[in-house]
TILOLO-375947 format. One record per residue (C-alpha): x, y, z; residue number from 1; residue in three letters. Coordinates in steps of 0.02 Angstrom, whole numbers, plus 50000, padded with zeros to 5 digits. Each point is the difference from the previous one (the first is absolute). Example, Ala and Ser with C-alpha at 12.3 -4.5 7.8 and 13.67 -1.06 7.14 Angstrom:
2
REC,50615,49775,50390,1,ALA
REC,50069,50172,49967,2,SER
***
This chain:
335
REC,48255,50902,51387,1,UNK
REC,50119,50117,49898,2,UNK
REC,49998,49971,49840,3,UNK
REC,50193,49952,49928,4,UNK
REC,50084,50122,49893,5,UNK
REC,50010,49967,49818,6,UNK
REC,50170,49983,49920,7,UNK
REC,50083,49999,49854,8,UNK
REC,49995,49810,49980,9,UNK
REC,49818,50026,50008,10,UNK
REC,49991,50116,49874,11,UNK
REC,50131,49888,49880,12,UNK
REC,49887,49851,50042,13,UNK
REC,49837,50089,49945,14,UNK
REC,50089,50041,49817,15,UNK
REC,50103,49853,49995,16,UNK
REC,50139,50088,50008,17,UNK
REC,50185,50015,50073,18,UNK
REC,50012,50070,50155,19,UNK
REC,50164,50104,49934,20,UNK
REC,49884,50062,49859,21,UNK
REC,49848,50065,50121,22,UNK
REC,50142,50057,50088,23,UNK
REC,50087,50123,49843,24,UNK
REC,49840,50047,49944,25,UNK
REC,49951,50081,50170,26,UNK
REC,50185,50070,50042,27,UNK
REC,49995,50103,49829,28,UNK
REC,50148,49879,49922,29,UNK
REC,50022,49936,49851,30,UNK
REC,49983,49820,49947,31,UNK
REC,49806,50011,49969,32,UNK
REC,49890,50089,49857,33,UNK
REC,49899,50123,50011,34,UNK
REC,49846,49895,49995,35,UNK
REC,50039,49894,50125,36,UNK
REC,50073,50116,50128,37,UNK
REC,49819,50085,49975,38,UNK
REC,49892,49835,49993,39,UNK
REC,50141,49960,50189,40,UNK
REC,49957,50169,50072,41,UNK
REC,49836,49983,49973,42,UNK
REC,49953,49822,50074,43,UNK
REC,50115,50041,50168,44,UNK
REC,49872,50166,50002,45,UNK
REC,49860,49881,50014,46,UNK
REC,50091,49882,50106,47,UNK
REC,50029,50149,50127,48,UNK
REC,50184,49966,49989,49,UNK
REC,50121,50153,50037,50,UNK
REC,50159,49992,49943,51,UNK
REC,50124,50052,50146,52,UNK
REC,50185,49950,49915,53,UNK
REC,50053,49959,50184,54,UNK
REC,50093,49838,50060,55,UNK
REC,49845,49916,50031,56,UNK
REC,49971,49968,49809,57,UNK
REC,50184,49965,49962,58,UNK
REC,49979,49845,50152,59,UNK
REC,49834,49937,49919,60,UNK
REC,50117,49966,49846,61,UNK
REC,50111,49872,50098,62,UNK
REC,49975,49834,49946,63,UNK
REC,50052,49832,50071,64,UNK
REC,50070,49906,49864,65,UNK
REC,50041,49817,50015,66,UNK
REC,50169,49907,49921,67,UNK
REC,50007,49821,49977,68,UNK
REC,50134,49879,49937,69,UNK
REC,50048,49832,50001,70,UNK
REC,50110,49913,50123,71,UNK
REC,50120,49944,49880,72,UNK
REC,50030,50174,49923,73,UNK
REC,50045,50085,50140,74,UNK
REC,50096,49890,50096,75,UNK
REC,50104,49928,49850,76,UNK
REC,49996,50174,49886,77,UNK
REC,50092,50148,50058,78,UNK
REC,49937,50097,49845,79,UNK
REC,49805,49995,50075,80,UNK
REC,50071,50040,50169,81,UNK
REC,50036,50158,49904,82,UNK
REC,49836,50030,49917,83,UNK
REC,49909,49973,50166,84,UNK
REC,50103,50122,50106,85,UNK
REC,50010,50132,49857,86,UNK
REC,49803,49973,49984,87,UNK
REC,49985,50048,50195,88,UNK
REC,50118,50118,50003,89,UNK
REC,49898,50106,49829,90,UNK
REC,49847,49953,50111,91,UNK
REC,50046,50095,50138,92,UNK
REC,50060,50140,49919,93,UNK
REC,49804,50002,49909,94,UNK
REC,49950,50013,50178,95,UNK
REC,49907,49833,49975,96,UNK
REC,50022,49841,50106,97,UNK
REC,50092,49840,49938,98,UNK
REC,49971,49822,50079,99,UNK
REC,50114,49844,49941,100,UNK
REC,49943,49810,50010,101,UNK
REC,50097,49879,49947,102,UNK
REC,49885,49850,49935,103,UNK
REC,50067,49844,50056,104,UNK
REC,50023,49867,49856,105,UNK
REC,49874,49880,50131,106,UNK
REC,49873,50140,49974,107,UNK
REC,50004,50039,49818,108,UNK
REC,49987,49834,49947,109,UNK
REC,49823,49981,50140,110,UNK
REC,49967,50150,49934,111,UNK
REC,49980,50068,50154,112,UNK
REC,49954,50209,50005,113,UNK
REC,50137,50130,50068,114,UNK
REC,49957,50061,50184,115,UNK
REC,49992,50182,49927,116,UNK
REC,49877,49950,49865,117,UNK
REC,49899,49894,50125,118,UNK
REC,49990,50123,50153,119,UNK
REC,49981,50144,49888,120,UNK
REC,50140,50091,50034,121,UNK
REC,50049,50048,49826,122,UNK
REC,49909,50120,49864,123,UNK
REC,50101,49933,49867,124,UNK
REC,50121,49868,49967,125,UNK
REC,50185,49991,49897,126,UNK
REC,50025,49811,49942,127,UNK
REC,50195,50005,49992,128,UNK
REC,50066,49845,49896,129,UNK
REC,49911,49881,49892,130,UNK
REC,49881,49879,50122,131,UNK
REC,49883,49842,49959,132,UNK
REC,49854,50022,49874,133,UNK
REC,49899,49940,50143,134,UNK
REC,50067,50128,50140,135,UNK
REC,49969,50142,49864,136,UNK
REC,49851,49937,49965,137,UNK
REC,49933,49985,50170,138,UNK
REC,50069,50187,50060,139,UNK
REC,49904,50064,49853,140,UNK
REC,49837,49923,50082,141,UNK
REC,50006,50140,50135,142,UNK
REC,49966,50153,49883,143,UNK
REC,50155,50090,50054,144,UNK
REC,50105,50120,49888,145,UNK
REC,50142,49895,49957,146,UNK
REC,50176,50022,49894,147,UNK
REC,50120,49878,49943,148,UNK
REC,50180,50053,50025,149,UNK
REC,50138,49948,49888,150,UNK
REC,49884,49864,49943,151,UNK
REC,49831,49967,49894,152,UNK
REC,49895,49837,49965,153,UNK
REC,49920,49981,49838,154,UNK
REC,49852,49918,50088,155,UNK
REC,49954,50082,50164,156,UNK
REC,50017,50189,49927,157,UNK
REC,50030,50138,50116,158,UNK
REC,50106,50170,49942,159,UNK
REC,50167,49971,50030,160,UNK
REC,50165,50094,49995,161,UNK
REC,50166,49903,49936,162,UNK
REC,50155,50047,49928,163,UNK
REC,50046,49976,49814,164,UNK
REC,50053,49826,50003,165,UNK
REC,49967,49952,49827,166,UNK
REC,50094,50175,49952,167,UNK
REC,50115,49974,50117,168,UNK
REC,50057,49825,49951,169,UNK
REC,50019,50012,49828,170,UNK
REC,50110,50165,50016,171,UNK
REC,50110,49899,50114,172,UNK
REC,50007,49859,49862,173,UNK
REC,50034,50127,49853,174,UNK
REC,50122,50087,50106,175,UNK
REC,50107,49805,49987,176,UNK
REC,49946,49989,49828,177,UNK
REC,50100,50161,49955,178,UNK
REC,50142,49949,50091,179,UNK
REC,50005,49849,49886,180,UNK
REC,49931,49841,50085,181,UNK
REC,49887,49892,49915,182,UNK
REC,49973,49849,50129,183,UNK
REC,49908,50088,50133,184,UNK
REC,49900,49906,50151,185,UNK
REC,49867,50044,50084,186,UNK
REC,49991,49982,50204,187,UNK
REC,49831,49984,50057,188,UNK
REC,49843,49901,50059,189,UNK
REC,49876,50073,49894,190,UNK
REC,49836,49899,50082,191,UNK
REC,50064,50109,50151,192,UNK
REC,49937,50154,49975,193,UNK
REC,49956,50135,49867,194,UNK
REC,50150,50087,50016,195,UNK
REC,50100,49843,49961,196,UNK
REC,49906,49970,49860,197,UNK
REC,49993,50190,49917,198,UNK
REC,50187,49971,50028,199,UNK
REC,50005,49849,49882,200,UNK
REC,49881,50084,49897,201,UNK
REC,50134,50146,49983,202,UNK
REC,50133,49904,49978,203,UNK
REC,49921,49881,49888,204,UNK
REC,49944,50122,49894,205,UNK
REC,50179,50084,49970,206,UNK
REC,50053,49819,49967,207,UNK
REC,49886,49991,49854,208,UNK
REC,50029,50171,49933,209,UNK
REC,50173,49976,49991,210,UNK
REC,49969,49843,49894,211,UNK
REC,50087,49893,50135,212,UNK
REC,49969,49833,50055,213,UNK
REC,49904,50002,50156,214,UNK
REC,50028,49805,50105,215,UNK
REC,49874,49917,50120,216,UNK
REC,50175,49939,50093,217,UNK
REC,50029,50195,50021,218,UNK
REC,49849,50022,50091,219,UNK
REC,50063,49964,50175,220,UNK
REC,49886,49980,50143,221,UNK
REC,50065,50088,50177,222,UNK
REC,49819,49965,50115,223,UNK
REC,49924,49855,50057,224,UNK
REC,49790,50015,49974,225,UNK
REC,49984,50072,50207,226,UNK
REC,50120,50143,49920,227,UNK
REC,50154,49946,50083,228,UNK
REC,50172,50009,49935,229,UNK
REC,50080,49849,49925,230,UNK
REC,50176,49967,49936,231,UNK
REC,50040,50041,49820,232,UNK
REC,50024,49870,49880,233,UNK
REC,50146,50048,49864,234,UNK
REC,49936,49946,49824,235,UNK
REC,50100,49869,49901,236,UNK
REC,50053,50129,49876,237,UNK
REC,50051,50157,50092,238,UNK
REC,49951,50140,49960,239,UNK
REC,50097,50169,49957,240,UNK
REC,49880,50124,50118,241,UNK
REC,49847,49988,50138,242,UNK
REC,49865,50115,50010,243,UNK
REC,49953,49961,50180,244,UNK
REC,49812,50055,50057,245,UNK
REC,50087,50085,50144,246,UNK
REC,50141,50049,50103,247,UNK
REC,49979,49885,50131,248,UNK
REC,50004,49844,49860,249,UNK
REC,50148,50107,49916,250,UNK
REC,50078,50008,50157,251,UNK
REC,49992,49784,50026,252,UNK
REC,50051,49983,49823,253,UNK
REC,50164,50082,50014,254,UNK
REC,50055,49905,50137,255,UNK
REC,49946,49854,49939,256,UNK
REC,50077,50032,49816,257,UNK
REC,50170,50057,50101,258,UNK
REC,49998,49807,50113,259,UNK
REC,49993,49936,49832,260,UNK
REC,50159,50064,49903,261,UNK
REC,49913,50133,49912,262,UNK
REC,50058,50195,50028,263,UNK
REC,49879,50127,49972,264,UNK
REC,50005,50094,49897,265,UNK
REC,50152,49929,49906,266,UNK
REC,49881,49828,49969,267,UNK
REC,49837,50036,50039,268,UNK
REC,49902,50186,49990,269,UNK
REC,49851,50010,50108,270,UNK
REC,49861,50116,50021,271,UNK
REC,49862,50042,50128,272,UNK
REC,49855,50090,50030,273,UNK
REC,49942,50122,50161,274,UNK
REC,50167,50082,50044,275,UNK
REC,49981,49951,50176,276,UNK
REC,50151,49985,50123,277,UNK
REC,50046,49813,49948,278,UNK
REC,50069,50093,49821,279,UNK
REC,50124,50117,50098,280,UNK
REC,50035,49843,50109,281,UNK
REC,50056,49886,49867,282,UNK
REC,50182,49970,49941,283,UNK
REC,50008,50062,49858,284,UNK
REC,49838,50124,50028,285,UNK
REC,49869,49965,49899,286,UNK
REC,49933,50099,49833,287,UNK
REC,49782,49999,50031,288,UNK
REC,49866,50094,49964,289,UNK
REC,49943,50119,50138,290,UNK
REC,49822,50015,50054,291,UNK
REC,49947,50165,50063,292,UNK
REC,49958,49928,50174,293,UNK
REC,49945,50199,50034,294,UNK
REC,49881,50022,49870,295,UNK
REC,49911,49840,50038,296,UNK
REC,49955,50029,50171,297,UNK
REC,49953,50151,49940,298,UNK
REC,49889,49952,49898,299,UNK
REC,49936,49868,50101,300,UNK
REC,49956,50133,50143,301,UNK
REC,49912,50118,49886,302,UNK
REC,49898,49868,49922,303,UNK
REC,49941,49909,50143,304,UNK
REC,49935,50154,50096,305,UNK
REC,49917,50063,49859,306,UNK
REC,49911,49834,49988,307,UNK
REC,49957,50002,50194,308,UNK
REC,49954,50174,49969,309,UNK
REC,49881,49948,49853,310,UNK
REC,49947,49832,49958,311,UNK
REC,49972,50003,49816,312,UNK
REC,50192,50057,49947,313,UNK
REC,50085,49907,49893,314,UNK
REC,50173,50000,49931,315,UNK
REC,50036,49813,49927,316,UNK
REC,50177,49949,49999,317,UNK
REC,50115,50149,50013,318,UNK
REC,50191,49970,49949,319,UNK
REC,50139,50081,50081,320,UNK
REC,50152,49996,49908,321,UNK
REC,50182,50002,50043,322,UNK
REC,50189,50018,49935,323,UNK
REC,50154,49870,49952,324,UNK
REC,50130,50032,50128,325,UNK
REC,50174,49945,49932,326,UNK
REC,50121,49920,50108,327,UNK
REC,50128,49872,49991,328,UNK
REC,49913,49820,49953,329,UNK
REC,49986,50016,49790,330,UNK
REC,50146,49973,49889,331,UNK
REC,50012,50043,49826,332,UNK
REC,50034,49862,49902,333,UNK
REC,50012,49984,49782,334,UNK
REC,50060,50114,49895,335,UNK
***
């Protein structure tokens, strides 16, 4: 029998290392020391590996990476429609393979596996939108790499990528501040997900800073506990502005605030967050704060291969940040 031909991913599994590091280290590139390029060069010697630089070691780099999601995100959000196709589409231009399941709400809460995680079709795996304790919890049981994406739970901890939310929020609520309102709601379900709540946190935060009141009837809720939209309840006292926890909510609001009497932004101001199409939709479009959609799949791909690649890297939570993009909703009001 022939013996099989050692590759790199032998050689990075030997010195627990990345396969793109055994890969610069025995191309001549930069990226590595000196020491390890030598200590790299050295083991794939005694390995009787020969470095060739042909296709054959750019295909062993292709990795089948899994992307799961919840039902109700991504048949009731457009914005993580968005996410998921960018994802595949920066997947494919890696040259790596991407494979979508949608978990069924039936299946999370039975917590019953993903067929790609099951059948072991996947090498990694992109959790896209907050999901159960439990269903984390149970996917972390299989030892895969795993990311969070544009989510993080405090209790099952995996590295995550999300954008600036509690940044993000509380620019948005300075941004009415400045433009003189003082009674400012917040439009969110914060139990929801982490988002939601680094949203209140951001807003909250501004609140106090300012030295305004911040009231528990300003806290409105927009999700039922399965995560599905409900209809907005007006507070007693309205308020002046609405810092919505996105642009879909922002979106709602509007229409609801215009059934009601109320002009925007003569009466009302409101604010959103994601800059996602329901902003340009709106009448009058909505001021929110843009995530960098681009820079988060980004950063999503380059940290999950790396952690297929090898199994000890570690980044924690990394924050992408974004930008307030003005439009039409926010009135100055006050001297």
């Amino acid at each position: 029998m022939s013996r099989k031909p050692v590759t790199m991913s032998d050689v990075a599994k030997e010195l627990n290392l990345s396969t793109v590091s055994v890969s610069k280290a025995l191309s001549g590139k930069d990226g590595v020391s000196d020491a390890v390029r030598k200590m790299i060069i050295k083991k794939a010697g005694e390995m009787g590996y020969t470095y060739t630089g042909g296709k054959k070691e750019t295909e062993e780099r292709r990795h089948n990476i899994g992307i799961i999601v919840s039902e109700h995100f991504i048949t009731k959000d457009a914005y993580y429609s968005r996410l998921y196709e960018k994802t595949m589409m920066m997947l494919t231009d890696a040259g790596q393979m991407g494979m979508l399941e949608i978990i069924m709400r039936r299946s999370e809460k039975s917590l019953e596996p993903p067929a790609l995680i099951s059948s072991n079709q996947i090498e990694g795996v992109i959790v896209l939108g907050q999901m159960s304790k439990n269903y984390l919890n149970m996917l972390k049981d299989y030892n895969l790499p795993i990311l969070y994406m544009d989510f993080y739970d405090e209790d099952v901890v995996e590295d995550a990528v999300i954008s600036d939310s509690v940044f993000g929020s509380g620019m948005l609520t300075n941004y009415l501040i400045h433009k003189g309102h003082k009674d400012i709601a917040f439009v969110g379900s914060i139990s929801s997900t982490s988002s939601i709540m680094d949203r209140y946190i951001g807003y909250y935060r501004a609140m106090l800073s300012a030295g305004l009141t911040v009231s528990d009837d300003w806290r409105i809720e927009d999700r039922d506990e399965e995560g599905d939209f409900i209809g907005i309840e007006f507070p007693k006292k309205m308020p002046t502005a609405f810092v919505c926890n996105s642009d879909a909510v922002a979106f709602n609001l509007v229409k609801k605030l215009q059934e009601k009497g109320y002009n925007v932004p003569e009466d009302v101001s409101v604010v959103a967050f994601d800059n996602f199409i329901y902003a340009e939709m709106s009448s009058p479009k909505i001021t929110t704060y843009g995530v960098d959609t681009d820079a988060l799949v980004k950063n999503v791909i380059r940290i999950i291969l790396e952690k297929v690649e090898n199994r000890d890297y570690t980044v924690g939570r990394v924050l992408v940040s974004g930008t307030l993009v003005e439009r039409h909703s926010v009135k100055k009001i006050g001297s």
